[in-house]
C-alpha positions as CSV (number, residue, x, y, z in Angstrom):
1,X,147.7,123.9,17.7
2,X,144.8,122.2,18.9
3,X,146.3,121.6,22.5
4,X,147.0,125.6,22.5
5,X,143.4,126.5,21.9
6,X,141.8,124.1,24.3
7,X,144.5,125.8,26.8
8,X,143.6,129.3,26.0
9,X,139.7,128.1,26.0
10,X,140.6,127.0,30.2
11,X,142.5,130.0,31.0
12,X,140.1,131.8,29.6
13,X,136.7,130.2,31.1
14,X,139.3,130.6,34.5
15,X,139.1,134.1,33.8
16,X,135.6,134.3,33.7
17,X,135.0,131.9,36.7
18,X,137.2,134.6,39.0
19,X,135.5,137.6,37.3
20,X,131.8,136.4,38.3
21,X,133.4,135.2,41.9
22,X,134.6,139.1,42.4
23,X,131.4,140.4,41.3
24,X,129.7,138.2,43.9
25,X,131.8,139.3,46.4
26,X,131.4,142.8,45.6
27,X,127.5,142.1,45.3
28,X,127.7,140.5,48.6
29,X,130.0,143.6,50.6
30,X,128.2,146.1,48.3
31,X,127.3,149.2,50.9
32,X,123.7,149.7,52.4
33,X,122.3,153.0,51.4
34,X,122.6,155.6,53.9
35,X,118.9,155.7,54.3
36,X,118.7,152.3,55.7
37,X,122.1,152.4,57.5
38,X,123.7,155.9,58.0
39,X,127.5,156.2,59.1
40,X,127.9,156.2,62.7
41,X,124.5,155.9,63.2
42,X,126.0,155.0,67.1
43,X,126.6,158.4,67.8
44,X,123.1,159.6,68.4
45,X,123.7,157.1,71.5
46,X,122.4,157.0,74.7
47,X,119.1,157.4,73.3
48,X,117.8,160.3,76.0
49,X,114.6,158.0,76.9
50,X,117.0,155.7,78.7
51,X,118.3,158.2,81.6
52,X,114.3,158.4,82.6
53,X,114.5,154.5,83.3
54,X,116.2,152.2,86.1
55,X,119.0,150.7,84.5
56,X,119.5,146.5,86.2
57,X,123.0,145.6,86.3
58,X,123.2,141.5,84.6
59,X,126.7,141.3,84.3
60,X,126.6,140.6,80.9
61,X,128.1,143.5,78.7
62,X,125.9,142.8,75.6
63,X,122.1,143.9,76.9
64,X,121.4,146.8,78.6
65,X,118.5,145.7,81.2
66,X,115.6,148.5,82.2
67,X,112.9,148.0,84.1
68,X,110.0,149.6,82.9
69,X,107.8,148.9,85.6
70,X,107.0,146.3,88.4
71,X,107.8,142.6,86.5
72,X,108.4,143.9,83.3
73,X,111.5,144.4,81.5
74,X,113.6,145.8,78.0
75,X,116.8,144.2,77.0
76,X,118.1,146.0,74.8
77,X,121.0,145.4,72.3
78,X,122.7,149.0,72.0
79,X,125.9,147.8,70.2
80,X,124.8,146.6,66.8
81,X,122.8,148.7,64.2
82,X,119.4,147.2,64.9
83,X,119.1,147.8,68.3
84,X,116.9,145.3,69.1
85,X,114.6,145.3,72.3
86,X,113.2,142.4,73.9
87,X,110.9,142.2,76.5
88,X,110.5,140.1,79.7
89,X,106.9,140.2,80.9
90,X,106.1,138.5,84.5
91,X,102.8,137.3,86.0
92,X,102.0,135.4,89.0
93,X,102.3,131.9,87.5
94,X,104.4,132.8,84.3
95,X,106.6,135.0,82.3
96,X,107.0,135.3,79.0
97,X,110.3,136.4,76.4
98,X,108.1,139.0,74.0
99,X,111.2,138.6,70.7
100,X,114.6,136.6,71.3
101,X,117.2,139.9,69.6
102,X,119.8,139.0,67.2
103,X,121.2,135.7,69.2
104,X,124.3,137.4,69.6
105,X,124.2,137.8,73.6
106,X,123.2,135.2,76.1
107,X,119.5,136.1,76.5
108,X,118.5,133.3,78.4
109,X,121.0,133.6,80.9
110,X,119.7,137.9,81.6
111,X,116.2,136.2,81.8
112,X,116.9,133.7,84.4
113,X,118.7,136.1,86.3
114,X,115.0,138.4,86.3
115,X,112.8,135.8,86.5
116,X,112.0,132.5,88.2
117,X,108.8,131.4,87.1
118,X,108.4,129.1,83.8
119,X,109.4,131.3,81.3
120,X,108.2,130.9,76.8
121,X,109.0,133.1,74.0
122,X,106.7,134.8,72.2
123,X,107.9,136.5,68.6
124,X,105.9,139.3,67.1
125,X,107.0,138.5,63.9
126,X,109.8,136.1,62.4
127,X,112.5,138.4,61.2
128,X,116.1,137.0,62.0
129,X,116.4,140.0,64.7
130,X,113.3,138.9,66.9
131,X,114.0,135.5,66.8
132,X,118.0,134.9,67.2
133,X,117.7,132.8,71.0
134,X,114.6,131.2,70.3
135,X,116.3,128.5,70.3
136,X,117.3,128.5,73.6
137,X,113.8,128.1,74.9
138,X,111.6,125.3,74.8
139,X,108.1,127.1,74.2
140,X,107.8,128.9,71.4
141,X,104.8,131.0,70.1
142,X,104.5,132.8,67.1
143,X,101.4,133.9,64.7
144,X,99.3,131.4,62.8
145,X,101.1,132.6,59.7
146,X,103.0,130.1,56.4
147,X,105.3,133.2,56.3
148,X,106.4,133.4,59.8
149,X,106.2,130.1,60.2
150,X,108.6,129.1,57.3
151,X,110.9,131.6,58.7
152,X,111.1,130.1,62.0
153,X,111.4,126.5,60.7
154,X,114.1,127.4,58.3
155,X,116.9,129.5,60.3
156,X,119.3,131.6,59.4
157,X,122.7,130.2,57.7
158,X,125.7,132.2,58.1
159,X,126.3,133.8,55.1
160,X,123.5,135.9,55.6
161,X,123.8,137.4,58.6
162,X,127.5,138.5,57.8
163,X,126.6,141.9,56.8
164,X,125.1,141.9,60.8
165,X,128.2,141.9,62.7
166,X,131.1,143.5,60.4
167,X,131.3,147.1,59.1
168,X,129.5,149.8,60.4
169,X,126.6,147.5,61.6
170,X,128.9,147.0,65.3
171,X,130.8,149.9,67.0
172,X,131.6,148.0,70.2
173,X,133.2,144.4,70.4
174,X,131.5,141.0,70.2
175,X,131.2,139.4,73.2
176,X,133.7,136.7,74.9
177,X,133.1,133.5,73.5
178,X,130.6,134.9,70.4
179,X,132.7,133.4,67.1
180,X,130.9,135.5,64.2
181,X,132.6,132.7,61.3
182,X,130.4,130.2,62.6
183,X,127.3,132.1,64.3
184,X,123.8,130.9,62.6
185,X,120.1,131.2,63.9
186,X,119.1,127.4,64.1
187,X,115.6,126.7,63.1
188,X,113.1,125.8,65.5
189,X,109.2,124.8,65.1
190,X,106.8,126.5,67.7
191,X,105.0,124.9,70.0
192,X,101.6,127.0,70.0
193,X,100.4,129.5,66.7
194,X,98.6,132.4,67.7
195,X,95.4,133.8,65.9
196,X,93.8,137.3,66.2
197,X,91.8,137.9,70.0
198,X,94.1,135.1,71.3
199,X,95.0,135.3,75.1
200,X,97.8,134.9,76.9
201,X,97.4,134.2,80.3
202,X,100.2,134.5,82.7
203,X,98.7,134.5,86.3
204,X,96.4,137.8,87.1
205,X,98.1,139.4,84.1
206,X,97.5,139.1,80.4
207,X,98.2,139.7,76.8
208,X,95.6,140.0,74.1
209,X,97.0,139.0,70.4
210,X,96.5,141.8,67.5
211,X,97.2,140.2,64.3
212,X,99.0,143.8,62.4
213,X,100.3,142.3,59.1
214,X,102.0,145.0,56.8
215,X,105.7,145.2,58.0
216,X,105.6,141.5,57.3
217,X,102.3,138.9,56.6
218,X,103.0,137.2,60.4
219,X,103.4,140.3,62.6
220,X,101.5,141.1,65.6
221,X,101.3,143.0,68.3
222,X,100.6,142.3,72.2
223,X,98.1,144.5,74.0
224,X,98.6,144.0,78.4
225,X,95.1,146.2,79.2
226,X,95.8,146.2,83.0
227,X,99.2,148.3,82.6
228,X,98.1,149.9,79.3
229,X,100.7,149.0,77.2
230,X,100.9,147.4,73.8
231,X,104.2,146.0,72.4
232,X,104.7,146.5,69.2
233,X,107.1,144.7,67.5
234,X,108.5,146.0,64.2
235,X,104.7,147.5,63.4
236,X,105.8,150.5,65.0
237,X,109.5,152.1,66.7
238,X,110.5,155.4,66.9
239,X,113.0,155.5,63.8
240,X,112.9,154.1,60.1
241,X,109.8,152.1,59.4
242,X,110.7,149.5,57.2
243,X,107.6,149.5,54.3
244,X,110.4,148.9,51.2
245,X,111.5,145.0,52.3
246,X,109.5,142.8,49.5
247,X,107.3,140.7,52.4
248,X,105.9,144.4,53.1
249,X,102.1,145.0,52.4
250,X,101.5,148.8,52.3
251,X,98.0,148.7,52.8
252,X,98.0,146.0,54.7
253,X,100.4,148.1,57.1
254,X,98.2,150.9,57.0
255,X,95.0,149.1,57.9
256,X,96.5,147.6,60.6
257,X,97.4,151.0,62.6
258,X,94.2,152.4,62.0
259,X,93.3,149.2,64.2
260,X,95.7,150.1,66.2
261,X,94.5,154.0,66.2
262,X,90.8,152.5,67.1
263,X,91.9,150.8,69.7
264,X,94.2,154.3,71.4
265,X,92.2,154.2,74.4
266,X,93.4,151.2,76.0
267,X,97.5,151.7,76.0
268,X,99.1,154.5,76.8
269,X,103.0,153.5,76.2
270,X,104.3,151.5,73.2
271,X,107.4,149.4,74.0
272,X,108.6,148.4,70.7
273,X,111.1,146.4,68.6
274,X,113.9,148.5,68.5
275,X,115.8,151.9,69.6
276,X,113.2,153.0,72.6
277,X,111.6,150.9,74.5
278,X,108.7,153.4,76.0
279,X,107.1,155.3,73.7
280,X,103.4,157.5,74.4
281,X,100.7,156.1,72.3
282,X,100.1,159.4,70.9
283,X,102.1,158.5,67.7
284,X,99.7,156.2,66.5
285,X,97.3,158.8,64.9
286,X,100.5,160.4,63.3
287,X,101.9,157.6,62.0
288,X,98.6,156.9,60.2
289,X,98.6,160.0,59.0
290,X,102.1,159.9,57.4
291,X,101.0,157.1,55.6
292,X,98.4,158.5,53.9
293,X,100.7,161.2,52.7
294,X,103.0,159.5,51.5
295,X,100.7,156.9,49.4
296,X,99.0,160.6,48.5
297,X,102.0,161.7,46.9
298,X,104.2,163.8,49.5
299,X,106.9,164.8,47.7
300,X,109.3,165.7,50.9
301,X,111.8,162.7,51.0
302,X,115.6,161.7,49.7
303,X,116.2,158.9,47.5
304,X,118.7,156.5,46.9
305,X,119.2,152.8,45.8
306,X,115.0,153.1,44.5
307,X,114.4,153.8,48.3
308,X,112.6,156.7,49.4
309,X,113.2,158.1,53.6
310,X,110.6,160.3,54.2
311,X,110.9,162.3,57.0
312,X,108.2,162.8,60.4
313,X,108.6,164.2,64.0
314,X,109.7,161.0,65.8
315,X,109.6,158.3,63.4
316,X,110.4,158.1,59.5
317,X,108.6,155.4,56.8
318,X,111.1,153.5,54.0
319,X,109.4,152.7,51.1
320,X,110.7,151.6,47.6
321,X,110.0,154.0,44.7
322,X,107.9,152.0,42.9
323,X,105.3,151.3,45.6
324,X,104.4,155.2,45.3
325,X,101.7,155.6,42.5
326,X,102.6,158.2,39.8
């Protein structure tokens, strides 16, 4: 009788062992919310901005290449959900990578086909989808930040960025020779942290470090005065602001584009971290605003998941529920 009971107690703790296993699978596949992630969210595609802008032919079907100007560059990532943007920025002596994508293309191989002089990376922030080639770059820079920098030291294992490349998050095929069941971000140590007024020099061209914490503690964002542009990062894009992730800082986002908004009259373009990479800096004041609505009480928005979308003319904020005071 004995030997029955301990054999029912093991089927049954086996029982409970594959119940929790299929609730961690179903925890782990569990659906984004439709605010973060709509369905086919790749049909708004070709953003229009990109028929104003000459397209470079790379040979590499991952990045789309524009060029924005005279030595300065967007690769962008159009097939997967983020749509990340980096930036190749040229000077007479030096260039530098402004954000390293998802690591799912070969970025280093589109920048040495753009660019011959020595060539660093420079991340605005250390989210996995500004920092996925870093490590196929020797000079790394990133924001005198514990935050960023643990982020950066520490990688990306696989199991995390699953969600990244299956699903809805890709609508077009990996690339040749990309195997998704072993794919990681490896962790790398900069070389050089950045503080507030910092200068990059890269040869009768420069850009001027703005330390904008809010969308995370270690973001920044790169002001080049001679051509008037700032790049952005994740601070600002023209689509869902993320202000819900738990590293986000609402006021400290807000203070930092009223910096941004005091400082309108030297850029006239944003190129940011994702979806379009030339924006008019005339969106600064209203993103500002929209803030203050919403930490006001605005009470235009959908819900779901504890996540609030509220709604602007080109741009929208995230924000968890319970970061809005009652």
């Amino acid at each position: 009788m004995r030997q029955v009971r301990k054999s029912w107690g093991l089927i049954l703790a086996l029982l409970v062992l594959i119940s929790c296993v299929t609730e961690k699978k179903q925890s782990d596949t569990e659906k984004t919310s439709e605010l973060i992630q709509p369905q086919k969210w790749w049909e708004k595609l070709p953003r229009p901005v990109y028929t104003t802008l000459e397209k470079v032919e790379i040979g590499q079907e991952w990045f789309e290449v524009y060029k924005l100007f005279e030595a300065t560059y967007a690769i962008y990532e159009p097939y997967q959900f983020e749509e990340a943007i980096s930036y190749l920025v040229i000077g007479n002596d030096k260039a530098v990578v402004i954000d390293t994508g998802t690591g799912i293309g070969d970025l280093k191989q589109v920048v040495s086909k753009l660019n011959s002089h020595p060539v660093s990376v420079v991340n605005t922030h250390g989210h996995w989808d500004h920092i996925g080639n870093n490590h196929q770059f020797k000079e790394i820079a990133c924001y005198n930040d514990s935050a960023c920098l643990d982020r950066l030291r520490s990688g990306m294992n696989n199991d995390s960025l699953q969600r990244s490349v299956t699903g809805d998050s890709l609508w077009k095929p990996l690339p040749e020779g990309f195997d998704p069941a072993t794919w990681e971000i490896p962790p790398v140590t900069p070389t050089a942290l950045l503080e507030e007024g910092d200068t990059i020099e890269l040869g009768r061209r420069s850009l001027e470090v703005i330390h904008t914490p809010g969308h995370s503690p270690g973001s920044m964002c790169l002001l080049d005065k001679k051509n008037r542009i700032l790049f952005t990062g994740d601070t600002f894009f023209p689509g869902p602001l993320y202000a819900y992730p738990e590293d986000v800082d609402i006021k400290d986002y807000l203070a930092s584009i009223d910096k941004l908004e005091e400082r309108l009259n030297e850029y006239d373009h944003l190129c940011s971290g994702h979806n379009d990479p030339w924006v008019k800096s005339e969106v600064i004041p209203r993103v500002a605003a929209a803030f203050r609505e919403i930490m006001a009480g605005r009470d235009e928005y959908n819900e779901d998941q504890g996540i609030r979308r509220y709604y602007f003319d080109g741009f929208d904020i995230l924000v968890r529920a319970d970061m809005i005071k009652k």
